[in-house]
Every structure is written in structure tokens, then in C-alpha cells.
N, C-alpha and C positions, 0 to 999 in steps of 0.2 A: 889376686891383686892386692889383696890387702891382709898383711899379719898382723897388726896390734888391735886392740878393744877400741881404743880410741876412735879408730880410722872406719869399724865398721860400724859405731855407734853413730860417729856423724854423718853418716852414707844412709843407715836406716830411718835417720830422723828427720831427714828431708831438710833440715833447717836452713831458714836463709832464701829457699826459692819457694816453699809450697803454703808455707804458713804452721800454727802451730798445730791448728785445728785437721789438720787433713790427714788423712792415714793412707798411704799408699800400697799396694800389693806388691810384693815382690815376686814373679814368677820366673822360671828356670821350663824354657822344653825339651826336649829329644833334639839332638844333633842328626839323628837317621831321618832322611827323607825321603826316603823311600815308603812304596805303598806296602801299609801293614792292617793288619785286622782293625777293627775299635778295643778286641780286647787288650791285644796285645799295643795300641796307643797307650791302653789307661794304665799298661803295666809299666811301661817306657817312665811313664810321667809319676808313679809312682817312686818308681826307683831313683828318675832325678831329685824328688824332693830330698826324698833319703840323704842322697848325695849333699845336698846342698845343706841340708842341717847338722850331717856329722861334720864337714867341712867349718862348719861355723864354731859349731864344739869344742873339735879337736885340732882344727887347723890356724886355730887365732889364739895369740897368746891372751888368756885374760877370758877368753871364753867372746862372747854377747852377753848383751841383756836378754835373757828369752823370758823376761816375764812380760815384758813391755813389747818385744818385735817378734816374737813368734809365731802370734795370730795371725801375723798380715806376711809371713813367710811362705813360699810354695801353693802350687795349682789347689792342693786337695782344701786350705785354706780359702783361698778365693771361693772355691764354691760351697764350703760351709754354710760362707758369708752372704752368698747368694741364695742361699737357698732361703736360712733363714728373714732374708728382705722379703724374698717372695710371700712366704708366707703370713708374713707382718701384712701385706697388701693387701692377699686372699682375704685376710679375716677383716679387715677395713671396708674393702669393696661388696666382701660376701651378702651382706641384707641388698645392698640397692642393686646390685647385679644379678643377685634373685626376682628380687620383683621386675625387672625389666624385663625377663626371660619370661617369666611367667604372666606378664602382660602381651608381651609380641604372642605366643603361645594362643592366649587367649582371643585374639584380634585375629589372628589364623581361623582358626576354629569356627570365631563368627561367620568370618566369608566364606568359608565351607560351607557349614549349615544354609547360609544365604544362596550360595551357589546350587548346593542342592536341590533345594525348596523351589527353586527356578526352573532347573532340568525337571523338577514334577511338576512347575505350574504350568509346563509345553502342554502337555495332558490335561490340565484344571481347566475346565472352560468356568467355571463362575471364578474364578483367580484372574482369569485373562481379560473374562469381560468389566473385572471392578478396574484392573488396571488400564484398559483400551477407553475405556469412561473416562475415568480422570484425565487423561490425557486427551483427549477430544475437549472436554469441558475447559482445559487449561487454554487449551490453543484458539476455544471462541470465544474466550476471557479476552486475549492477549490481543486476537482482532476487535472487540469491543472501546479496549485502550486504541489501540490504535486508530479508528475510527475517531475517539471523543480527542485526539492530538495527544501525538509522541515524540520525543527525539532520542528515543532506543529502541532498534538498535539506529548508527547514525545515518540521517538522510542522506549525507554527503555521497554514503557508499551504494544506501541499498533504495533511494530515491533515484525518480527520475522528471527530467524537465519536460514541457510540453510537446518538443520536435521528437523526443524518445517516445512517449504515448502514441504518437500519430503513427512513429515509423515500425515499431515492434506491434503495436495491435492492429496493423495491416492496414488500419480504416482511412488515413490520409488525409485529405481537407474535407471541408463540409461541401455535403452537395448544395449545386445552386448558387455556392458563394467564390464571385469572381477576386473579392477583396484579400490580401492576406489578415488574416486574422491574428493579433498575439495579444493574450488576454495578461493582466498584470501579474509579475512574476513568472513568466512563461520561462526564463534561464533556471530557473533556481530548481533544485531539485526536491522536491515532494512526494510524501507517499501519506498514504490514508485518509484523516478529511480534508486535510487540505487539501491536496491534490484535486480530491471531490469537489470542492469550492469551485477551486482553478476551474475546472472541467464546465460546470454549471455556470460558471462566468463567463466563459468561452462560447456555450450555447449561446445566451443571453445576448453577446455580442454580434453573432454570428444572424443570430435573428432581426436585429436589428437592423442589418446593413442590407437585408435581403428586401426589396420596397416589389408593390405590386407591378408585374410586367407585361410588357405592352400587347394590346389586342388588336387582332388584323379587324378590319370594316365588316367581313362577313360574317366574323363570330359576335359580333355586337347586331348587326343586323336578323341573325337568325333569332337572336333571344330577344331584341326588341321587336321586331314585328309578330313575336307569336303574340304579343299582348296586346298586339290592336285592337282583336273585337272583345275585348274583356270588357272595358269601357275601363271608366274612372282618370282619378291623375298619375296615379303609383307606375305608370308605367316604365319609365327615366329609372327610376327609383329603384325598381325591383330588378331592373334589367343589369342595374350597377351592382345592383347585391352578391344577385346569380355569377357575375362577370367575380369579383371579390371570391366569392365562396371557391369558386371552383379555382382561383388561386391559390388560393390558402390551401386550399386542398391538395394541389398538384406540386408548391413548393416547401411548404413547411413540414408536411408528412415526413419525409427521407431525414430533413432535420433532426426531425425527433427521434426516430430510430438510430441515428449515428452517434445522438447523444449518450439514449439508453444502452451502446455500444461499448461507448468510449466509458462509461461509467463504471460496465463492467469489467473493464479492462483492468480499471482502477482497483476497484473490490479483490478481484483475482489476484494480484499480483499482492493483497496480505497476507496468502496464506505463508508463503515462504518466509515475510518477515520475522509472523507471528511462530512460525517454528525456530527461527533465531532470537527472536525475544524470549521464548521459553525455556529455550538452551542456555542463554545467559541467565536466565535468572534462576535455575533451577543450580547451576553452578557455583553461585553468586552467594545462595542461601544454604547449599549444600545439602538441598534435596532435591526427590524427585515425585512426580505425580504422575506414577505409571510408568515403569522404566518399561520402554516398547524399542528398547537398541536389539536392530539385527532381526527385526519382524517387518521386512521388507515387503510381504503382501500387504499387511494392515495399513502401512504408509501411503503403498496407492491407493488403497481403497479409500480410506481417509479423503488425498489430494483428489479422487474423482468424484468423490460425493460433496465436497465443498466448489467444486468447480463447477457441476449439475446444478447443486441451488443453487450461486449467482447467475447460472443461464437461465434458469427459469425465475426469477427475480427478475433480468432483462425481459425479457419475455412475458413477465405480468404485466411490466412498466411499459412496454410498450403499445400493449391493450390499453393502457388507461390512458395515456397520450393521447393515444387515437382515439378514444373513447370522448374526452377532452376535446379534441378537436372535431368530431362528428356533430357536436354538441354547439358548438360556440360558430360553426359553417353550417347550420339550422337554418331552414326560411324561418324556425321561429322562435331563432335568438332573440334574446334581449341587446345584443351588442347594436343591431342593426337600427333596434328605435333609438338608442340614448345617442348614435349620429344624428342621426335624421333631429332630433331636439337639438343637441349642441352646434350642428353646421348647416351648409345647404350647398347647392350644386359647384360653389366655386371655391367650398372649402378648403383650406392646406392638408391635406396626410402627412406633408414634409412634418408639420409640429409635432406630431405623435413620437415620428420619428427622432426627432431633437429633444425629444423630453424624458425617451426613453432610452434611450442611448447615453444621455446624460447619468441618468438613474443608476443603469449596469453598472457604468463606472465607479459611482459615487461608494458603492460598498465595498472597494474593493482598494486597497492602500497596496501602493506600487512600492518591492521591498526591492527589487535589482538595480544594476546598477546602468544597465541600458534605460531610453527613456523608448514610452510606446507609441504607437502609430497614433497622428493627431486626428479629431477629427476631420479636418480637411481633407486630409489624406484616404479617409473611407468611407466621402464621401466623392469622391473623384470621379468613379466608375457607376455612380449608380446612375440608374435611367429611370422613364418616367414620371419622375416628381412632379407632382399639378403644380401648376405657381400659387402664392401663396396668396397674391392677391386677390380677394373677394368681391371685390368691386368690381362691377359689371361695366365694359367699356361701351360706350355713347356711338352711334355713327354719327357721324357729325351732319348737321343737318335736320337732323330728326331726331327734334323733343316732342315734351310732353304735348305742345301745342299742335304739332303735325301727327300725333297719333290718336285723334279725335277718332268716335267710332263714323266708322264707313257706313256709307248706305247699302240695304240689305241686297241690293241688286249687282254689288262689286264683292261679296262673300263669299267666299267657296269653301268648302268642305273637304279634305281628302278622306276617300275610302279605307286607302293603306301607305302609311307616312314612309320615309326614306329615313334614313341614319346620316345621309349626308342635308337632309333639310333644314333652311335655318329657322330661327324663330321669330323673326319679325315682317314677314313679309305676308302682305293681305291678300295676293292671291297664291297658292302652292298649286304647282306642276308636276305632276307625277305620270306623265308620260301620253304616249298618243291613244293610248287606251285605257285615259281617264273620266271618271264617270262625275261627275261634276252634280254636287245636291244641291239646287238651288234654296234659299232659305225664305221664305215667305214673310208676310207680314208677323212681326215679332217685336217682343218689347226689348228695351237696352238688357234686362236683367239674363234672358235668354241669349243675349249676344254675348253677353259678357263671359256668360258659361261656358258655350260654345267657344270662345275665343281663348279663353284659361283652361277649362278641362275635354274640350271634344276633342281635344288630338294628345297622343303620347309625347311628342314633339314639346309642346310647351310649359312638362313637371309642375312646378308650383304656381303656373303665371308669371315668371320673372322674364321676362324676353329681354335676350341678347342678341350681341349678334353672332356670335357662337355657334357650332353644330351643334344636334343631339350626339356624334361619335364622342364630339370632348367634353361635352358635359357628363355623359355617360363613365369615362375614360379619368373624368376625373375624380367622381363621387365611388369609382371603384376603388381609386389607388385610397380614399378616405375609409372606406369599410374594410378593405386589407389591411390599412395601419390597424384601426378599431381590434377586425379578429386578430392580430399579432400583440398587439398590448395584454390584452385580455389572455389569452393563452399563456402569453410569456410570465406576466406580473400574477394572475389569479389561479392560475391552473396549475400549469408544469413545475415549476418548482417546488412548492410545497407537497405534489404528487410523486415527483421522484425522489427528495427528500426521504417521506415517509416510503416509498415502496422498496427503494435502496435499504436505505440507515438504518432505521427502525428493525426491519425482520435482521439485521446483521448483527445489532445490539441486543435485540432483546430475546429472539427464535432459533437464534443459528446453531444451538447446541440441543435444542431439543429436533430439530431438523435434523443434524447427524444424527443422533441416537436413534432417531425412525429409521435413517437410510442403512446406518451400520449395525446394528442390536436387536430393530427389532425383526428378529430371524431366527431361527430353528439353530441347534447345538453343530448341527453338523456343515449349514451354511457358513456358518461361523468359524468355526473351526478350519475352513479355508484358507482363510489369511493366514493364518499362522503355521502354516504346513510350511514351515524355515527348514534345511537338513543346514546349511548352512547356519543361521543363527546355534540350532543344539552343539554343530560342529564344536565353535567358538565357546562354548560356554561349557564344554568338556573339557577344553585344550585349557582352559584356564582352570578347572577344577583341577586337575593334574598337576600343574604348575603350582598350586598352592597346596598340595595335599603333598611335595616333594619338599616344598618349603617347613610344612609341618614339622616333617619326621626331622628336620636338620634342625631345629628348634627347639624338638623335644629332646631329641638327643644332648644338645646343650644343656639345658636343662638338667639330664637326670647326672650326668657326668661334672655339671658344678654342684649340685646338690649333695654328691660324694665327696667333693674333696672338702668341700663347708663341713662336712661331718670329720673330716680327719683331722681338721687345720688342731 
């Protein structure tokens, strides 16, 4: 296309579209397209350069410039050009493309070694045992936090609300109690102490709403007439105690076990937290305390030995409850005198109840967004309440002045009193085969005795017009609030406090280390009979030992051409 110098000088200089600075390649290929060797390509392309430069030569008048366009004429050119770029690069890149070679190398290696050392430590039982430690000791760390308040990982997910506790730990409402109970915060989802709180508030409520209930006439009658020929006044007295005790006994018992139930419900369900609290933070920190992945024996054994001692931690707690409670339903509590000082036959139990029900509440700051059951409302269903009034009602008609003493000749005596007998009446009838003690010449002080303490019927001398069933009936429901205070405020919480929390804080890893460690090589070595886990930690050694060899390879093969460059 082009004969003069002119024509192919301005055609090689690009001028005018490329700039001054840019050197463009000029290539020429094979016209045959047909499939041919590579040798016979590179001859093809040899010969067109040929072509193309004697044509420049001798086919233009004037020649070219070939001092200035020659280098950038023809294929063999272009990859002169190339090549030597390449190797400008090589030697640019060569030091830090060596040291990264021989760092990934090095990082290889390690987890080999590490890998290895694993596959021996299947075998190492003092390898497995330092490892199987630390990681028990971590997870009774992690339950410890958790206990003393956490919000990792989040309660939202791995908390659960009060109606969840009831319906996964099987145990369902409180026996005994007709009320629905919902202790504050009951929506919100909780795990560890609070949860525990919750729980211990819940009791605390639960206890409360449960009042002493009601006695047939027969069961009041068999325990007060065994104390007729006892003599003295305590008969009223002790007959209400008995009635109380064996309340207390028969409703609050079940109580406390459902407690010491629900608690452990609670405790239980940290282990799994505290295996995800350990996961993240061992991730977190980018280590590990005892890497025990894929020893699927040790893991149960683990979860069955942490689940054994919080059953027997229930299990203590509810000896000492009962223990507690054996104690405080005593004929020879203390609870029973400090009534007897503070009240007397017409006293309220309702107060107890109102004071202490108040109290539960008071410690406890409602975070939900529902409001709770008021007390009206748990009060609604209870029964038996004595009334609160103490004040002994008048019959009308008969004061003080009409109850001058009688003459000794209108006096009678009963042998053995009635439960339905009242207490103001000067002659008592106790049936057709009554034996009637006439009372002889005597002085007032004898009468008065006689009149105040010869019969069980008349407690402290206070005559009403009242039975002994409800006087009885009522200084019972008074000694059943007493033993429910005293159990609830003095005893139990502070009891299951320490017999919970405390062995979970401060024993629970030395507990596993008796359950899991301390044991013979070959018990031990039980757990960890994995064919799966060594599977896993072969298939990966392989994997990186094929990784190696493609690394080292690299390696030796840039190493060669950094020597050549």
C-alpha cells in the first residue's frame, strides 16, 4: 500500500492519534489457517517477518527509518519485548514473592506438625487428660459468670420466660395453689441468676397465697379431746398448733420440692449456654482451652456428670427444706411461743399474710411490659381467713354485772368437753350419760380456777360466745401463717441460695474432675475411643500435606528463575 518513505514513516509514528510517547507494535501473521504444528507456526511467522522487513527495505523508495521503527516491527520483536518486561518484573517481585512463599510454606508445616501431634495425642492419655481439664475448668468458669449475671451469649435467643420453665421442665403449676401465679418479669426471657431470682420469687409468692385449710369437726375433735385429762389451760392452744403443724406439713412439703425442681431446671439448662459462651469466646480471642472437637464420648460424659450433680444438689436441697421444715412444725418450735406472746385466740393470720406478700413483692422491680396479677385478685380464691377482728362479740344482755359468780349448787363440771361447746354457759351438757361433779363448799379463788382453767373449752379465760371449733380454727390459721413466714423469710431462701449457687460457683469443677479424672488410664480412655474424630483429623492431614508439596514446589521453581533473572 505504500511506496514512498514519507508515507511509511507517518504510518509507523502513529502521529496525530496515539501521542508521542507510545510505541506501537507492528505485527504481520500467517495467512494459512489451517491446523499446523507450533513448530511449523513459529516458522510460518518467522518467514512473514522476513517478508515484511525486506519489503520495507527494498520495496519503498527511500528505504524506512530502521533505526527508530525496527524494534517495534514483526512478532519475533514483540516478544523480545516481552520477555524482557517479564523479567524486569521477576526481579522487582522476586524478594517479597519469596518471602511469601516461604511464609505460607512455613504456616503449612506448622499445622502439620500440630496435626500430627493430635493424631499422637489420641494415644497420650496425660495429653488428653491436661486437655479434657482445661476445658471442663473453662465451662465451670463460664457457668460461674453466668450465675453471677450475663448477656452473652444473648437471652433473647437462648433465655427462656416463666410459661417455657413450667412447660419444658414437665413440672407445671405449684401444687396446692388454686391462684394463677406470675411472678415479675415472667414474659421476659432469662437464664442464669436471674432466672433463679425469678424462680425463688415465684416460690415466695406461691407461698403466700397458700393460707391454712379448713378442718372437718372430727379432726379438731379427736386432737382436742385427747387433752382432757391432761389438765391445765393449753388445751385450745396446743390442739391449734397440732391442727397448723400438720398443715404445714401436708401443704407446704410438695411446695418445696417443686421449687428445689424448678431450680434445677434452671441450673441445667447452663450447661449448653456455657458451651456457647466458651465457643465464642475462644473464637473471639483466637484460642483454645483444650481443643476437644470430634471426642463426642468426652462430651457426654461431661453433659452427664454436670447433670448428676445438679440432681444431687436438688436432692440435698430438698433434705434441708424438709429438714427446715421438720424443725419449724416442732411441738418445740420457737415459732409457736412468739404467737402465743404476740396474739391470742381471735387473732388475724390474714396480717401475716398481707405483710408478707407485700415483702415478696417489694424486692422484685417489674421490667415487662404487661402489668401483674393485683393483690385482689390472689386474694379472690383463698379460704379460711379468721376475721381480723379481735374483739370478742357481747351477747347482748349479758355483762359484766349478769356474770357475777354462781352459787356452788348451780356449778357443774364436765368430765369430757365437746368441740362444738360454747364458753359462756354455767351449766354444760354433755349428753344422757353425763356424770355431773358436784363442787362443794369452796372459796371464789377455787371457783375461779375451776371456771378459767378446769375445762379445755375456756383457753385463757376469755369467754365468748364463740365455739372451741372456731377458736380452735382460728389460732390454727394464726400458727400456719407464723410456720409460713418463718420457713419462707428465715430458712428457705437463704438455704437454697447457698445449697444451689454457692457449690455451682465455687465446687463445680472440682466436682467434675472427681466424676471425670479421677479414674484409672484405661476408664479414661474410654471417652475418647472416636474412629470418627482420628477419621477427621487424617482426611485433614492429607489435605494439607498435598497443599505442602504444591507450595514447595513453588517455591523451589521461583527460587530457580530468581537465580537466572
Amino acid at each position: 500500500e505504500f511506496s514512498d518513505r514519507w508515507e511509511v514513516d507517518r504510518y509507523l509514528s502513529t502521529s496525530g492519534y496515539l501521542g508521542e510517547t507510545t510505541r506501537p507494535f507492528f505485527v504481520a501473521l500467517p495467512k494459512d489457517r489451517s491446523t499446523v504444528s507450533n513448530d511449523e507456526f513459529r516458522r510460518q511467522i518467522s518467514q512473514v517477518d522476513s517478508e515484511v522487513l525486506g519489503h520495507l527495505h527494498d520495496g519503498i523508495k527511500g528505504g524506512y527509518d530502521e533505526e527508530k521503527f525496527k524494534p517495534y516491527i514483526g512478532f519475533c520483536s514483540l516478544r523480545e519485548y516481552l520477555e524482557s518486561e517479564l523479567q524486569k518484573r521477576y526481579k522487582e517481585a522476586a524478594p517479597a514473592t519469596l518471602a511469601l512463599l516461604e511464609q505460607r510454606c512455613s504456616e503449612v508445616n506448622i499445622e502439620l506438625e500440630r496435626l500430627d501431634s493430635k493424631i499422637q495425642a489420641t494415644s497420650d492419655v496425660s495429653h488428653l487428660r491436661k486437655s479434657a481439664m482445661m476445658h471442663a475448668a473453662s465451662i465451670s468458669n463460664q457457668v460461674g459468670v453466668l450465675i453471677d449475671g450475663a448477656a452473652d451469649p444473648a437471652p433473647e435467643q437462648w433465655g427462656k420466660t416463666t410459661e417455657e420453665e413450667r412447660s419444658e421442665s414437665g413440672i407445671g403449676s405449684w401444687p396446692g395453689v388454686t391462684v394463677d401465679i406470675k411472678p415479675a418479669n415472667a414474659i421476659l426471657r432469662l437464664y442464669g441468676g436471674a432466672a433463679f431470682e425469678r424462680v425463688m420469687h415465684e416460690f415466695r409468692c406461691a407461698a403466700y397465697s397458700i393460707e391454712c385449710p379448713p378442718v372437718s369437726r372430727e379432726k379438731v375433735a379427736n386432737i382436742l379431746l385427747a387433752h382432757a385429762g391432761r389438765g391445765g389451760g393449753r388445751g385450745v392452744a396446743e390442739a391449734a398448733a397440732e391442727i397448723a403443724r400438720t398443715a404445714a406439713r401436708s401443704w407446704l412439703a410438695p411446695l418445696l420440692d417443686t421449687a428445689c425442681d424448678r431450680l434445677a431446671f434452671v441450673l441445667g439448662n447452663l450447661f449448653d449456654i456455657a458451651i456457647e459462651r466458651n465457643r465464642s469466646r475462644e473464637s473471639e480471642y483466637g484460642r483454645k482451652t483444650g481443643d476437644m472437637e470430634g471426642y463426642v464420648g468426652f462430651h457426654a460424659a461431661l453433659r452427664h456428670a454436670y447433670n448428676s450433680i445438679i440432681k444431687d444438689l436438688a436432692k440435698q436441697c430438698k433434705q434441708l427444706v424438709r429438714h427446715h421444715l421438720d424443725s419449724v412444725t416442732s411441738p418445740y418450735s420457737q415459732v409457736f411461743y412468739e404467737n402465743d406472746f404476740h396474739g391470742s385466740f381471735g387473732s388475724s393470720a390474714n396480717s401475716y399474710f398481707r405483710h408478707n406478700q407485700a415483702s415478696a413483692g417489694s424486692i422484685w422491680f417489674e421490667l415487662s411490659d404487661c402489668e401483674q396479677v393485683s393483690h385482689d385478685e390472689r386474694m379472690r380464691d383463698q379460704e379460711n381467713i379468721p376475721p381480723e377482728n379481735n374483739a370478742r362479740q357481747k351477747t347482748p344482755g349479758k355483762g359484766t354485772e349478769a356474770r357475777d359468780v354462781h352459787r356452788e349448787s348451780q356449778m357443774t363440771v364436765p368430765e369430757t368437753p365437746s368441740p362444738d361447746q360454747p364458753c359462756d354457759g354455767v351449766k354444760v351438757d354433755v349428753g344422757p350419760r353425763k356424770r355431773i361433779a358436784r363442787i362443794g363448799n369452796r372459796n371464789p379463788e377455787q371457783l375461779m380456777k375451776v371456771h378459767n382453767g378446769g375445762s379445755l373449752l375456756f383457753g385463757n379465760g376469755d369467754c365468748g360466745s364463740r365455739s372451741a371449733y372456731t377458736e380452735i380454727c382460728s389460732l390454727a390459721a394464726q400458727h400456719f401463717a407464723g410456720i409460713r413466714e418463718v420457713l419462707v423469710e428465715r430458712s428457705v431462701t437463704s438455704t437454697l441460695n447457698s445449697g444451689f449457687l454457692t457449690p455451682c460457683r465455687d465446687r463445680l469443677v472440682v466436682e467434675l474432675g472427681l466424676d471425670l479424672f479421677a479414674v484409672n488410664d484405661e476408664k479414661f480412655m474410654d471417652m475418647f475411643v472416636s474412629p470418627a474424630a482420628i477419621e477427621v483429623l487424617q482426611h485433614k492431614r492429607q489435605s494439607l500435606q498435598n497443599r505442602q508439596k504444591v507450595l514447595q514446589s513453588c517455591l523451589t521453581e521461583f527460587k530457580n528463575v530468581a537465580r537466572s533473572l
